[in-house]
N, C-alpha and C positions, 0 to 999 in steps of 0.2 A: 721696358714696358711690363705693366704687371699681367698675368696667365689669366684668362678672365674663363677659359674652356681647356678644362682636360680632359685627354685623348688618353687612354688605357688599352695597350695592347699586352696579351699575358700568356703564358707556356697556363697547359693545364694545370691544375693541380698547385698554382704558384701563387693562390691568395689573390689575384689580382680584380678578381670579379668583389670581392670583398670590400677592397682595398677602395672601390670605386663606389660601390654603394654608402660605409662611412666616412666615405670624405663631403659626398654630396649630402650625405645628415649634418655633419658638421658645418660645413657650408651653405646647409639650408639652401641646396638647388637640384635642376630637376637632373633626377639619373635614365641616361636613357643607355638599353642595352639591347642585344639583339631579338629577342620577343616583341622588346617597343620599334625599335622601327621595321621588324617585319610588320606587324602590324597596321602600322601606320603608311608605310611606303606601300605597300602591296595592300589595302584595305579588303579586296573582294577574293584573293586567296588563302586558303588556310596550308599552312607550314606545317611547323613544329606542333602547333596544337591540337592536330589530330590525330598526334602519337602519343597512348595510353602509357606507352614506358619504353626506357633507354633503350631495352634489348628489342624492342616493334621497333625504331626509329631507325636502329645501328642494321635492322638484319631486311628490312623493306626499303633502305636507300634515302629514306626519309631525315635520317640525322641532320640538324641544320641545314633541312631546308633544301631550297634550290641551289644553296653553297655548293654541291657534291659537283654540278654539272655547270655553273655558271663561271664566264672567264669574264678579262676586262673588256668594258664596253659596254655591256647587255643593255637591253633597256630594263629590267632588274637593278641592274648596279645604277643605270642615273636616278630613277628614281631615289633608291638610297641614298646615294651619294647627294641629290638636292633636297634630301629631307634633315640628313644631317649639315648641310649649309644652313637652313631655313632655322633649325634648331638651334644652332649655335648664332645666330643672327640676335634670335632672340633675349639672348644675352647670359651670363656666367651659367656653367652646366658641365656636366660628366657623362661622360661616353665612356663605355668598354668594350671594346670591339670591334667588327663592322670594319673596318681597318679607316677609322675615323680618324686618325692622325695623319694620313697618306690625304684623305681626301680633305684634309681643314691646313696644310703644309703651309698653304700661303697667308695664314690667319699669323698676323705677329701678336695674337693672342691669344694664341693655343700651346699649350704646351704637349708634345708627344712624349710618353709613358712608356717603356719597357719592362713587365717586371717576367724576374725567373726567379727559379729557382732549382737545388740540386734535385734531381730525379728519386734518389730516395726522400728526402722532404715531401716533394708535392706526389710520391705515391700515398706515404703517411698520411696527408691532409686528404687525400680523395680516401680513402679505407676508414678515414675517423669521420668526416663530414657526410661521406656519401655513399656510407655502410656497405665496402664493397673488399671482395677478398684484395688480396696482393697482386696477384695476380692478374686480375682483372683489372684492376684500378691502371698498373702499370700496361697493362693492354691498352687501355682506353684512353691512357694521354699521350701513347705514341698516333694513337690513331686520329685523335682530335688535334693536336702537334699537327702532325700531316696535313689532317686539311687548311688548318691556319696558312700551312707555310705558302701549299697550292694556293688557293684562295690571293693571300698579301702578294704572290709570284703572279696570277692572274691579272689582279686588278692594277699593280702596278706598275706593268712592264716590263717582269723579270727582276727588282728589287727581291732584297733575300729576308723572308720574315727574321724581325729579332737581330739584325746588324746592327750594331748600335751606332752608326754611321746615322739610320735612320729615323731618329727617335733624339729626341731633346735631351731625355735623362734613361738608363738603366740601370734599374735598382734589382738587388739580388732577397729574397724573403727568406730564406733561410741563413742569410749571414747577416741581417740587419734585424727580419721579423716584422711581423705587418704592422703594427706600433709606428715603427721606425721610420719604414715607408712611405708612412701614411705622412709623418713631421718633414722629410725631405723633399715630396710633393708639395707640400703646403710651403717650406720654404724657398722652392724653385719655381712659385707665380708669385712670390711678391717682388 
């Protein structure tokens, strides 16, 4: 059956939020990521958009949200969880996040996404993209790591973020590059 909705889940720093934006240019559908469905699932509360900058959101608890204190179940997560069904209902689309693979599992046409990469690659790519020392970049994706992993362990049971047990395809960005990716994704929904 061909992949009509990918599901993108990504180590920081590993190209994969990218990876999900031009696939859905190319594909000409809608990309929806975590900004969009906080937005959309929680409409009357503000998140992440009432943090001015990284280091307000990382040192006030506020980084992603409700993510920090939220486990599975919440009435948080169903909401989410029924906006990205609702979404994907809709018809072919790209998710990054959100652990939107875990929750579309019974869709035989979704395909679940893994991508990584080596920890010196995706510090490089956080320090060139996101103008930040070494130091801090490599700070900032073990921290953002962490909460992915809590978070996917959260909402789904004790599953272990990033098994490839879990996930349809895992693709590695620093031994193939986001190019490449991008063609093995696209060849694994037709």
């Amino acid at each position: 059956m061909k992949k009509n909705v990918i599901a993108i889940s990504r180590q920081c720093g590993s190209g994969g939020y990218t990876i999900g934006q031009e696939l859905a240019a190319r594909l000409g559908v809608p990309f929806y990521d975590k900004e969009y469905l906080d937005t959309h699932a929680h409409p009357d509360e503000n998140h992440v958009q009432s943090c001015t900058s990284l280091l307000f959101c990382l040192t006030t608890g506020m980084y992603d949200g409700y993510i920090l204190t939220k486990g599975g179940g919440t009435e948080e997560t169903s909401r989410e969880a029924d906006l990205i069904h609702r979404l994907a209902e809709q018809g072919p689309c790209v998710f990054v996040g959100r652990c939107a693979e875990y929750v579309l599992r019974d869709r035989a046409d979704c395909l679940g996404v893994f991508i990584q990469g080596e920890k010196d690659d995706r510090v490089n790519r956080m320090v060139t993209e996101e103008k930040l020392f070494p130091d801090a970049a490599q700070r900032l994706i073990e921290s953002r790591d962490k909460i992915r992993a809590t978070h996917y362990r959260n909402l789904t049971g004790g599953l272990t973020w990033g098994d490839p047990a879990n996930y349809d395809l895992v693709l590695d960005t620093t031994q193939l590059g986001l190019d490449r990716c991008m063609e093995k994704i696209l060849e694994a929904c037709e």
